[in-house]
Structures are given as structure tokens and as C-alpha cells.
DSSP file (Angstrom, degrees, kcal/mol; ACC not computed):
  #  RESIDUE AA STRUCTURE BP1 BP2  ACC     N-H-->O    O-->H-N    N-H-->O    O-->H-N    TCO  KAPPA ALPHA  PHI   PSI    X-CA   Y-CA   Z-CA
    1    1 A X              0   0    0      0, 0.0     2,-0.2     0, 0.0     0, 0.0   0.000 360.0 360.0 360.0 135.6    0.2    1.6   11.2
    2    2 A X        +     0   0    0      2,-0.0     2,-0.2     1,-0.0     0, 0.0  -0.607 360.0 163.6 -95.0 168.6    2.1   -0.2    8.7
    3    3 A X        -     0   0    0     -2,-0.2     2,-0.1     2,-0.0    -1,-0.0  -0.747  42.2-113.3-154.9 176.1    1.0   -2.3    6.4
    4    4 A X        +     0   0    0     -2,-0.2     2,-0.4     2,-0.0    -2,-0.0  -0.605  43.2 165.1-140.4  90.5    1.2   -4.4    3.0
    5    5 A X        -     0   0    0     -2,-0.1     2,-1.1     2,-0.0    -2,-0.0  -0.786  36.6-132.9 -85.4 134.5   -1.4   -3.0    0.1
    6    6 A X        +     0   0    0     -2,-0.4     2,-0.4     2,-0.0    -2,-0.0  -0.728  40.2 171.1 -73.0  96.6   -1.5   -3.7   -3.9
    7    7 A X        -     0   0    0     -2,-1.1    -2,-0.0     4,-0.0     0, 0.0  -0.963  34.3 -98.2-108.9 134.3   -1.9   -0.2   -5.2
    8    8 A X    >>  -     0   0    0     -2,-0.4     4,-3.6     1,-0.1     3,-0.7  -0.093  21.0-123.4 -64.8 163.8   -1.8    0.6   -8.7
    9    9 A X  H 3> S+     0   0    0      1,-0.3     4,-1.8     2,-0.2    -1,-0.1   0.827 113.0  40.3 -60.0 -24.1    1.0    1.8  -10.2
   10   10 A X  H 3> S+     0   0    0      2,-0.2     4,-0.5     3,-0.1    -1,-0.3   0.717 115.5  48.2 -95.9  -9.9   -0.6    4.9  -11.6
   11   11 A X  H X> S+     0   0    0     -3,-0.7     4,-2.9     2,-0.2     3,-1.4   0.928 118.2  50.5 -79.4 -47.7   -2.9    5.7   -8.1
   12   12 A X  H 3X S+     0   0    0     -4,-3.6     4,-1.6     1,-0.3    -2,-0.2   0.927 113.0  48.6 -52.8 -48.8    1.1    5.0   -6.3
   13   13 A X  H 3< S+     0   0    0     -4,-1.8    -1,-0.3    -5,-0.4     4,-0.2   0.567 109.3  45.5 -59.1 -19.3    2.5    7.4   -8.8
   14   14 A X  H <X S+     0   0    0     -3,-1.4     4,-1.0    -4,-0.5     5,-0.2   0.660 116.3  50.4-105.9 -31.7    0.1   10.3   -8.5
   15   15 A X  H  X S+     0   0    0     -4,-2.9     4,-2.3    -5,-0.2    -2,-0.2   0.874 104.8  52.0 -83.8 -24.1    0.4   10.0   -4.8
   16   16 A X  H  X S+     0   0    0     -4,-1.6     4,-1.5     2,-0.2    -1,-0.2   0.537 113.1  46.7 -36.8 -38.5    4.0   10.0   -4.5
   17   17 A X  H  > S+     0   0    0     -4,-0.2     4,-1.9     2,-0.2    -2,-0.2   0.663 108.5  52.4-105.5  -0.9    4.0   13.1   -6.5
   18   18 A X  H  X S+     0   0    0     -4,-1.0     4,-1.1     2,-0.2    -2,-0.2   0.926 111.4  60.6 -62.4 -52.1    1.1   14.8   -4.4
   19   19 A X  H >< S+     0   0    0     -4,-2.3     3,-2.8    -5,-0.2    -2,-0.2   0.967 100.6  49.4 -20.6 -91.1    3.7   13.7   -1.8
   20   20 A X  H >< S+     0   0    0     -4,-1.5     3,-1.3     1,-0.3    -1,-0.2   0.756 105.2  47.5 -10.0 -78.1    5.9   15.5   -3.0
   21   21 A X  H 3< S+     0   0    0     -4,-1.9    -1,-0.3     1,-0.3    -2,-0.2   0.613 115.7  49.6 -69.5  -1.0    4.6   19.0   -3.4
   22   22 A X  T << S-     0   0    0     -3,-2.8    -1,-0.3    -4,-1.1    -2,-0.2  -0.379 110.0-118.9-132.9  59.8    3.2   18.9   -0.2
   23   23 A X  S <  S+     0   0    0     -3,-1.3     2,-0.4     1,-0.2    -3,-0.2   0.649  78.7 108.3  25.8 104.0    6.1   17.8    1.6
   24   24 A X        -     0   0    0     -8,-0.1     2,-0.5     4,-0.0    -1,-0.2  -0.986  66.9 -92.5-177.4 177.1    4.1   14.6    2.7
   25   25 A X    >   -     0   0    0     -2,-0.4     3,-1.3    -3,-0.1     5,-0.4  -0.841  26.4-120.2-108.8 128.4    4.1   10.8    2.1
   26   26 A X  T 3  S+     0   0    0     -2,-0.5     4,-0.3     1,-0.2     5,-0.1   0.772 111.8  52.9 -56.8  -9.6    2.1    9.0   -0.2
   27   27 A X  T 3> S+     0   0    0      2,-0.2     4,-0.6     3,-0.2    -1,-0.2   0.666 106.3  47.8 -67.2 -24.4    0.6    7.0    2.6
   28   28 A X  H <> S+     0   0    0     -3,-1.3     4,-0.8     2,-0.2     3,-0.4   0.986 118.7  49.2-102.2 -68.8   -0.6    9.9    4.8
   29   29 A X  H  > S+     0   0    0     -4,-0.4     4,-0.7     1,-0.3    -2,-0.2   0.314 109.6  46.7 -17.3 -25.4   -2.1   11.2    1.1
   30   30 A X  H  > S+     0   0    0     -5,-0.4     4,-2.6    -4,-0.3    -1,-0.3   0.657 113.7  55.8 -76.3 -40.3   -3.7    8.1    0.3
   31   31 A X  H  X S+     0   0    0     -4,-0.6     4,-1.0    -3,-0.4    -2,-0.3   0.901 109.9  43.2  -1.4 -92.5   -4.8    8.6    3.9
   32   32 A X  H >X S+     0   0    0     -4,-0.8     3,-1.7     2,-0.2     4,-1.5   0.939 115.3  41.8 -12.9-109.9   -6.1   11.5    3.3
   33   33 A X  H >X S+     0   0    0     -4,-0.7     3,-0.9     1,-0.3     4,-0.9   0.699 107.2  65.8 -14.2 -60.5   -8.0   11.0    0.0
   34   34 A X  H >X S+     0   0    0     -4,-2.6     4,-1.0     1,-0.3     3,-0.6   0.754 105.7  41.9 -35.9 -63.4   -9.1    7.9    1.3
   35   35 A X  H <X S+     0   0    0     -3,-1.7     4,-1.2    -4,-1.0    -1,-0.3   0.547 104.6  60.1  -5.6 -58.3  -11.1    9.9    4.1
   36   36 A X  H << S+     0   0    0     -4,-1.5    -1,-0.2    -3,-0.9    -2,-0.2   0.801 104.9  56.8 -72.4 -27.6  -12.4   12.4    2.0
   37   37 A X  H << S+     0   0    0     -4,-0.9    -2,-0.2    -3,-0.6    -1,-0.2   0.903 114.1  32.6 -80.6 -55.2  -13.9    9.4    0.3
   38   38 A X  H  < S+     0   0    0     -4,-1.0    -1,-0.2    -5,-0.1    -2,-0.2   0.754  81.3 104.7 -72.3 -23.9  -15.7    8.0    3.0
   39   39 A X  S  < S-     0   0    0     -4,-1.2    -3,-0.0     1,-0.1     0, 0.0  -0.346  87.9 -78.7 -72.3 148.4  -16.9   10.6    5.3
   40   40 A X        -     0   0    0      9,-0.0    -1,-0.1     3,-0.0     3,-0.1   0.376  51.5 -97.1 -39.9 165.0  -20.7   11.0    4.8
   41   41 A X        -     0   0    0      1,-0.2     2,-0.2    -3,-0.1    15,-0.0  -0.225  55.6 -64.8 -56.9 165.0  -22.5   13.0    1.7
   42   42 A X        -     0   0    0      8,-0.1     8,-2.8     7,-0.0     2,-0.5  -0.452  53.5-135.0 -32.6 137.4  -23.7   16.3    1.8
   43   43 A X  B     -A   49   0A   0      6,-0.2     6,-0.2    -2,-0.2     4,-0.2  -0.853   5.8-123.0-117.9 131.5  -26.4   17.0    3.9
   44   44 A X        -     0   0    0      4,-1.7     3,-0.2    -2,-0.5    -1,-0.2   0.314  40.9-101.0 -18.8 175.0  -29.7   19.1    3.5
   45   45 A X  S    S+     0   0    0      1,-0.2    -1,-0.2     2,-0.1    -2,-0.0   0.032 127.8  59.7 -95.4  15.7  -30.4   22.2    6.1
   46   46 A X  S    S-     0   0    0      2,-0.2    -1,-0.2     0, 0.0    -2,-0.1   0.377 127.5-106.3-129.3   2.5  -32.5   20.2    7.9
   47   47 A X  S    S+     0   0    0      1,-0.2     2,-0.2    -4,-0.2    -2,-0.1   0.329  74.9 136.8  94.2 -23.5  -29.3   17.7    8.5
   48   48 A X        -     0   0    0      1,-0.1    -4,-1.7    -5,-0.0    -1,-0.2  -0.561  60.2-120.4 -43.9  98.8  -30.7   15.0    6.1
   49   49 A X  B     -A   43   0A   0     -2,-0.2     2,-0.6    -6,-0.2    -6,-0.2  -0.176  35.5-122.0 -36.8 130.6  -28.1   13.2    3.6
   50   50 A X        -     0   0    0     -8,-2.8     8,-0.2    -6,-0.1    -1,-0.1  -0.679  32.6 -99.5 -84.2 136.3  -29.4   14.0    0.1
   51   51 A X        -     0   0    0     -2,-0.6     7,-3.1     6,-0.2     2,-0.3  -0.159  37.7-129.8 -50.6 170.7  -30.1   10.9   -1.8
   52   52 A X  E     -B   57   0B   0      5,-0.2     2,-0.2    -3,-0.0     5,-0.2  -0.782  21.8-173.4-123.2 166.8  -27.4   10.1   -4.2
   53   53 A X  E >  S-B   56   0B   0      3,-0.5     3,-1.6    -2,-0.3    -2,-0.0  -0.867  82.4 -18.5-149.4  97.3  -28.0    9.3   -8.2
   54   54 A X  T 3  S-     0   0    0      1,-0.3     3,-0.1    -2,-0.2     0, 0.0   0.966 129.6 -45.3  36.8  62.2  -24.3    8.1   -9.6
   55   55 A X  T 3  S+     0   0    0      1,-0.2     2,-0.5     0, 0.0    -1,-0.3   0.276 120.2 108.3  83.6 -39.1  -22.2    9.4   -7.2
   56   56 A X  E <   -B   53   0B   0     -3,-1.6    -3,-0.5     1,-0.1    -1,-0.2  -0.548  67.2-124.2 -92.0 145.3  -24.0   12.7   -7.1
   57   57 A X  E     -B   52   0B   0     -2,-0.5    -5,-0.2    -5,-0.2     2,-0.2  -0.359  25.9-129.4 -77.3 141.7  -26.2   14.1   -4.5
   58   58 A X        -     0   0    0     -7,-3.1     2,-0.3    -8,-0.2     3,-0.1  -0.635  15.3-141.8 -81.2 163.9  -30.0   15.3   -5.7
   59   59 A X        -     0   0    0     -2,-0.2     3,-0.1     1,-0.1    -9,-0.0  -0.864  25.9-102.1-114.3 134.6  -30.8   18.4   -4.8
   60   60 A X        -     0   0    0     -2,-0.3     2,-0.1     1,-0.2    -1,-0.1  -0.177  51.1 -83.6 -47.8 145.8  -34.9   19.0   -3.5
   61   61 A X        -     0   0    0      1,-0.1    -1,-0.2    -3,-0.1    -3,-0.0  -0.437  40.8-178.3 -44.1 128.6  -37.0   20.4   -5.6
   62   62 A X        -     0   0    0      2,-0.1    -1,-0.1    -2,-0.1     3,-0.1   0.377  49.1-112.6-113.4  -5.0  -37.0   24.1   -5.6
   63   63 A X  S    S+     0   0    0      1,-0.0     2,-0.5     0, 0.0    -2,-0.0   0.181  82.0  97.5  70.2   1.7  -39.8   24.4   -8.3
   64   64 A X  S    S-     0   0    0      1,-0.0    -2,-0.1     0, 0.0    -1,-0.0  -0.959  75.6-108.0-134.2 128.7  -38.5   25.5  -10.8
   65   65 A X        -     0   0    0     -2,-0.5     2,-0.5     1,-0.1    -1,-0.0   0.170  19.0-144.8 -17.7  98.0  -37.1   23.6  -14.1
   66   66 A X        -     0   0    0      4,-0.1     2,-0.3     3,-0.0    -1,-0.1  -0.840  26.1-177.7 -69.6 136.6  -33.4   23.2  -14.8
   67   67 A X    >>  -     0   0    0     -2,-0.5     4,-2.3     0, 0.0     3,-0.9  -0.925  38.5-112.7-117.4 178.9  -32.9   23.4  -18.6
   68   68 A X  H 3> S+     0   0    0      1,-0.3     4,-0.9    -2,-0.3     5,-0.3   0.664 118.8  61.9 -59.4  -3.5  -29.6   23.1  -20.8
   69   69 A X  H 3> S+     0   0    0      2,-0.2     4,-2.4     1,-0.2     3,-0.4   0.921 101.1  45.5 -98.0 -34.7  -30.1   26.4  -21.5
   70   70 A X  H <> S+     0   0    0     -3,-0.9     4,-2.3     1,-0.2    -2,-0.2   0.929 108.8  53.2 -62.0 -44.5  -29.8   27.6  -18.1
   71   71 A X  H  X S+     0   0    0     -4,-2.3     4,-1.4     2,-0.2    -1,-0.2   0.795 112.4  48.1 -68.8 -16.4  -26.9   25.7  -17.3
   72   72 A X  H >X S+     0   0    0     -4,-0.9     4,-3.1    -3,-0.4     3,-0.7   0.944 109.7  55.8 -78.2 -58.8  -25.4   27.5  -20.6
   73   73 A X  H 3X S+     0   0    0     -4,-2.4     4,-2.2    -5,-0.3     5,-0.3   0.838 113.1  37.9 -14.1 -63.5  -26.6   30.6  -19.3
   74   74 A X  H 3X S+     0   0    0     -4,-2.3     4,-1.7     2,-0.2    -1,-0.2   0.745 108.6  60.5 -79.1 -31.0  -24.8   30.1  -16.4
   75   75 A X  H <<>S+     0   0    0     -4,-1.4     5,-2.1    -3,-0.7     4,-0.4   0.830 111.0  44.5 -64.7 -59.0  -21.7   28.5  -18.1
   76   76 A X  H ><5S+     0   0    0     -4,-3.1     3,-1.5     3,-0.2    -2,-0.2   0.889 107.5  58.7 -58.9 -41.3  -21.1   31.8  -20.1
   77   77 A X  H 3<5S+     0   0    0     -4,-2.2    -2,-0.2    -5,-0.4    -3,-0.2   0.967 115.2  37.2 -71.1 -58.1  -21.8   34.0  -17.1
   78   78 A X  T 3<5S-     0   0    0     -4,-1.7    -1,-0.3    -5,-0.3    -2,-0.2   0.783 109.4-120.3 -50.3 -15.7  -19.0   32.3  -15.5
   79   79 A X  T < 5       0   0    0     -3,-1.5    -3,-0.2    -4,-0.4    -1,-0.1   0.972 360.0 360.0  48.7  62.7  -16.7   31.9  -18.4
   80   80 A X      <       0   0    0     -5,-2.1    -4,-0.2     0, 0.0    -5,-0.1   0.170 360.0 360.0-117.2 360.0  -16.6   28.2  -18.3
């Protein structure tokens, strides 16, 4: 469907060159994105959306204590 949107110049510019490398249009790629945006959370095993906290989903309790050190841990094992 066509249409008449106010997009900014820099979201019109990054999609135009997404376009681009994937031989596409920036409409069908704003599409796209758009989509990704909306479609439901992540969900639990059990089928359940996990609540969200800024955008991110919690994760259940597993029992056991995240600390910064774990995540550092983890950061090095990875070379991130």
C-alpha cells in the first residue's frame, strides 16, 4: 500500500542504504524492522511472555545470584 509518512532523515537514510545491500526498498525494510518490532516478546517454556523491565525481558529465577563478576567471567571467556 502506498502511503505518505514523515520519517527522519537519518532512520530514511539508513534504510535506503539497508536497501541497498539487500537489493530491496526502504519501504519493504522499514516493513520489515517495523515487524520485528511488534511481534510479541520472548516467551518462557511454558509459553508465558516474560515480563519486560526497559525494553528487556526478565528472566525467572534460576536460584542462583548473577554478579558483575560473573558476567566478567563470562565476558573474558568469550573475548568480548
Amino acid at each position: 500500500m502506498r502511503t505518505t509518512l514523515d520519517i527522519d532523515d537519518d532512520v530514511l537514510a539508513a534504510a535506503k542504504e539497508l536497501a541497498a545491500k539487500e537489493k530491496s526498498t526502504a519501504g519493504k525494510i522499514i516493513s520489515e524492522i517495523f515487524r520485528r518490532g511488534i511481534q510479541p516478546s520472548a516467551k518462557a517454556k511454558d509459553g508465558r511472555p516474560f515480563a519486560m523491565k526497559n525494553g528487556v525481558p526478565v528472566m525467572p529465577s534460576r536460584g542462583n545470584l548473577v554478579t558483575s563478576e560473573h558476567i566478567r567471567k563470562i565476558m573474558d571467556e568469550e573475548g568480548i
